[in-house]
PLY file of the C-alpha trace (Angstrom):
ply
format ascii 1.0
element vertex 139
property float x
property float y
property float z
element edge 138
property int vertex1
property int vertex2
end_header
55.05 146.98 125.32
54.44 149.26 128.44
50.33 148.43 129.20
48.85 151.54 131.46
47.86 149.78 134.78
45.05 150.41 137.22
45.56 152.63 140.52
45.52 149.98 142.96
48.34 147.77 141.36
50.36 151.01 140.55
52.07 150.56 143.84
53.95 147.42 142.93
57.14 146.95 141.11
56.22 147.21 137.28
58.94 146.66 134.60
58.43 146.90 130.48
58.72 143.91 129.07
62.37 143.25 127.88
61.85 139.63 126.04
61.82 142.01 122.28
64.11 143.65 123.06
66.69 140.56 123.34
65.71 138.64 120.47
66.71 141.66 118.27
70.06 141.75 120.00
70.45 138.10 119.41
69.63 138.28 116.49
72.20 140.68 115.69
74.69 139.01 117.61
74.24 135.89 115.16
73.90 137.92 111.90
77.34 139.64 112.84
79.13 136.24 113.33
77.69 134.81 110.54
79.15 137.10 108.26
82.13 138.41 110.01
83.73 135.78 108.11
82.35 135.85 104.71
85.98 137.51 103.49
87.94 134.68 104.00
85.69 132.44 101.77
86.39 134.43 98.64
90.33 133.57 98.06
91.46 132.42 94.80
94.49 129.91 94.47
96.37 129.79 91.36
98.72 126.20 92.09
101.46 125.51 91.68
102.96 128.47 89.60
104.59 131.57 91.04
106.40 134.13 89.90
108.45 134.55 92.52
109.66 131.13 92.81
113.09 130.65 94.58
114.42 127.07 95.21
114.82 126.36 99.10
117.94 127.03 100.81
118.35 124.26 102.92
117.47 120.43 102.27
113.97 119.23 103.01
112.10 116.39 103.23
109.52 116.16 100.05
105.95 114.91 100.65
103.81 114.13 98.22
100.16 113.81 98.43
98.38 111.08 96.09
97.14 112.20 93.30
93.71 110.34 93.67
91.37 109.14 96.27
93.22 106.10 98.29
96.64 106.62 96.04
100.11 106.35 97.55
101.56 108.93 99.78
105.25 109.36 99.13
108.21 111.20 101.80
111.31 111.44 100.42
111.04 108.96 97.52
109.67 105.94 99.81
106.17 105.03 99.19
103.49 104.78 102.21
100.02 103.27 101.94
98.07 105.76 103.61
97.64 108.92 105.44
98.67 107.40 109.19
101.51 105.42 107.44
103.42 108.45 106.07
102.66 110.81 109.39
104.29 108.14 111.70
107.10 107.96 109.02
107.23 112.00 109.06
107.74 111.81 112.84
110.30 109.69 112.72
111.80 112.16 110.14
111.77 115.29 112.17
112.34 113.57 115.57
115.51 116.01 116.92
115.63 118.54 114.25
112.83 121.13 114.68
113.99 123.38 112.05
113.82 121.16 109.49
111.71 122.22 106.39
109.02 120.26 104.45
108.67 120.86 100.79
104.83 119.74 99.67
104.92 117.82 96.21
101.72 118.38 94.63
100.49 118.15 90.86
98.87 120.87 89.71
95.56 118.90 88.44
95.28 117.77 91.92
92.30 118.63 93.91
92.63 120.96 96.62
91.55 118.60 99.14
94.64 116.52 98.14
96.78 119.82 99.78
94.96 120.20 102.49
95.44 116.73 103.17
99.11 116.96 103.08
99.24 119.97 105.01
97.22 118.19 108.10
99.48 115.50 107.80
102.48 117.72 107.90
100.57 119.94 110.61
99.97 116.65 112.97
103.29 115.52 112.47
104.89 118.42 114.11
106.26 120.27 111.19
107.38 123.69 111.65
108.46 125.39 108.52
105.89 123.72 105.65
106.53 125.50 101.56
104.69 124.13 98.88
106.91 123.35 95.10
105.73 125.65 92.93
107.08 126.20 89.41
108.08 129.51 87.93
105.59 131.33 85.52
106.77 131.88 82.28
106.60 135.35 81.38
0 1
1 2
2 3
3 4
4 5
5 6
6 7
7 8
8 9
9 10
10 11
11 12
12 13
13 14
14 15
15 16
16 17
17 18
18 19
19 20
20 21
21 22
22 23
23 24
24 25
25 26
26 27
27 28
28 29
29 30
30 31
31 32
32 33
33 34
34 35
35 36
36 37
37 38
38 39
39 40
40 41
41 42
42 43
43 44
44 45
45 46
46 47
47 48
48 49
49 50
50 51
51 52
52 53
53 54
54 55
55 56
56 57
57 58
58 59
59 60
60 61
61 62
62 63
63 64
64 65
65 66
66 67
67 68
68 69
69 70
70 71
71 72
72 73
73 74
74 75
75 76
76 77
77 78
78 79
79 80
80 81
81 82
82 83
83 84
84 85
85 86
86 87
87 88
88 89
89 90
90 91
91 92
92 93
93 94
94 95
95 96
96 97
97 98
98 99
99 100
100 101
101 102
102 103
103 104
104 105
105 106
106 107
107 108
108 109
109 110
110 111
111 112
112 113
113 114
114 115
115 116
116 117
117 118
118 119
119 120
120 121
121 122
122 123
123 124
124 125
125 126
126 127
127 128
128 129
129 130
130 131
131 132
132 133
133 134
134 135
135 136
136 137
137 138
């Protein structure tokens, strides 16, 4: 607020106060972020049926995720005990050949987590071109 002030300080440098003023425009500032984003949070995922399901082209390595909590990780029919285990494995695999695809295994009673799992693997492992096996609907 702007306060009237007496004659003999009216001389001096006298400013409104801005501190109001800021909070509101922080305040916007945070409700805008915070729901800038609220769109991505509302996707459904329908796994692992599509309709337009085409087999791959070209051969790929197959990794598949375990279906519970401290399960076997598989790549390319070989059986690895954990997470770290099959990503050193999947290095190996793609050491030289950056174009080569990775097909992602999954069940389709498998948790989400369980894909997103597989896809951080694939992600640190250096993996360029990553499709998921899906099945085709029946119509």
């Amino acid at each position: 607020m702007i306060h009237a002030v007496p004659d003999d300080v009216a001389d001096e440098n006298v400013q409104p106060n801005l501190t109001p003023l800021i909070d509101v425009v922080f305040m916007l500032i945070v409700f805008l972020l915070l729901t800038a984003n609220a769109a991505q949070y509302a996707v459904t995922v329908d796994l692992p049926e599509a309709s337009s399901a085409t087999p791959s082209e070209r051969e790929a390595l197959v990794l598949q995720p375990p279906e519970t909590e401290g399960g076997a990780w598989g790549l390319d029919g070989q059986s690895y005990e954990n997470a770290a285990a099959v990503r050193q494995a999947l290095v190996r695999a793609l050491e030289g050949n950056d174009d080569q695809a990775l097909v992602i295994a999954i069940d389709a009673a498998a948790s989400s987590q369980r894909l997103i799992d597989a896809m951080d693997v694939a992600t640190e492992a250096g993996a360029k071109a990553v499709e998921i096996s899906t099945e085709k609907r029946a119509e």
